[in-house]
Legacy VTK file of the C-alpha trace (Angstrom):
# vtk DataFile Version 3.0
C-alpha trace
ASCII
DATASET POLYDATA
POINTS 106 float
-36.767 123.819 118.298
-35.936 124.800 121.867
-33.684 122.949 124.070
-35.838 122.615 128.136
-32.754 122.308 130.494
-32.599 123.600 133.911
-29.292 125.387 134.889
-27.974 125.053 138.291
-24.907 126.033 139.807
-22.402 123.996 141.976
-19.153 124.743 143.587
-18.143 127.168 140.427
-19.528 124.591 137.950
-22.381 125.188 135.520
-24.714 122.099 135.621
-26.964 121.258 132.658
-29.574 118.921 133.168
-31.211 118.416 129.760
-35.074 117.701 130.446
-35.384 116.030 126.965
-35.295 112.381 126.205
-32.960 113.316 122.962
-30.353 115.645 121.455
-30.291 115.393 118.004
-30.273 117.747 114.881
-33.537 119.337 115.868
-32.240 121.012 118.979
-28.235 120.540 118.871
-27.899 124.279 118.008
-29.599 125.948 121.022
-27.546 123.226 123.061
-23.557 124.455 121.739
-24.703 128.252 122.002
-25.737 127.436 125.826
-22.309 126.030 126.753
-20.281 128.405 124.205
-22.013 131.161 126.521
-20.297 129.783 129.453
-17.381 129.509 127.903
-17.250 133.138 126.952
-18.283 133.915 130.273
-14.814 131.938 131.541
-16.522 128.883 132.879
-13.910 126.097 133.497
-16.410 123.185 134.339
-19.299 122.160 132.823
-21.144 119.072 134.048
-24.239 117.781 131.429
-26.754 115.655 133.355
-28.088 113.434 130.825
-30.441 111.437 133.246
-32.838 112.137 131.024
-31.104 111.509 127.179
-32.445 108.291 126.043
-31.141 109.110 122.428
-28.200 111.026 120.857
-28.018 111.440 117.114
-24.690 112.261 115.078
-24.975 115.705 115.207
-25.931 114.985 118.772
-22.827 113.560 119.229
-21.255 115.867 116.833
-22.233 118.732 119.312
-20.998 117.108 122.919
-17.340 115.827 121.281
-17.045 119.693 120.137
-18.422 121.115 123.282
-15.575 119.193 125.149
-12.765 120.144 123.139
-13.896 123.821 123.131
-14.095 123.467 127.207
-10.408 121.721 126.958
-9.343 124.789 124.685
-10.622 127.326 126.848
-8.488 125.435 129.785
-11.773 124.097 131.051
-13.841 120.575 131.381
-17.108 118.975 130.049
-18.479 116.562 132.475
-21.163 114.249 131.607
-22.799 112.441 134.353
-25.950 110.005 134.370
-25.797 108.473 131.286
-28.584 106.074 130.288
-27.486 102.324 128.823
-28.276 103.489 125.039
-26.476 106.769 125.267
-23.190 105.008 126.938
-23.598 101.693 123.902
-23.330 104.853 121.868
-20.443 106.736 123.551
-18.415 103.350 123.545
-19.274 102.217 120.287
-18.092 105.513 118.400
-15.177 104.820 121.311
-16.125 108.296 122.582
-15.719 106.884 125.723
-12.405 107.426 125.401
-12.258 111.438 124.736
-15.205 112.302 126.828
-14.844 112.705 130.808
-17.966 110.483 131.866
-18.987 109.640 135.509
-21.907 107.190 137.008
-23.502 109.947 138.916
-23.201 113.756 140.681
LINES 1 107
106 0 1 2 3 4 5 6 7 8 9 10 11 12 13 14 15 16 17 18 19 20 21 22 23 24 25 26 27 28 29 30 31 32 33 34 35 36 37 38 39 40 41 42 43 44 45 46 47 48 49 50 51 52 53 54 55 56 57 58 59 60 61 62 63 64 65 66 67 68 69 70 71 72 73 74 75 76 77 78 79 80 81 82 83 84 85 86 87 88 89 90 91 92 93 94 95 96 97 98 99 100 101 102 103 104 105
């Protein structure tokens, strides 16, 4: 299954905005190969719009937490802006609040 997102481009930084209302097992995989391609093309920030992400499953999560470290690795950042209510309950529950660089809004 397909992952829609629109790419832009800001200032240097690759912005995702994921036009789904979930990432989850059924599209995770499209979603790391999209920001390992950055990566390999020596992006150092990546911002994920999640405006629209009204549901994140474990592998969901899985994905983001390892698409941050691999942007930290690679000397770079993982951004996530616009997070709905459910999505941050999630993030602070699983206290991923605390690893992930989250902001209100671009």
């Amino acid at each position: 299954d397909s992952m829609k997102c629109e790419i832009k481009e800001k200032d240097g930084a690759k912005i995702v905005v994921v036009d789904e209302d979930h990432i989850t097992v059924t599209n995770v995989g499209e979603f790391r190969k999209m920001v390992q391609t950055f990566i390999d093309a020596g992006s150092t920030k990546v911002i994920l719009n999640l405006k629209a992400v009204k549901h994140i499953d474990s592998m969901g999560l899985g994905a983001i937490v390892g698409m941050s470290e691999a942007m930290k690795y690679a000397k770079g950042q993982l951004v996530i802006l616009n997070v709905q209510y459910a999505v941050r309950e999630l993030f602070r529950l699983t206290e991923m609040d605390k690893v992930l660089s989250i902001v209100e809004s671009d």
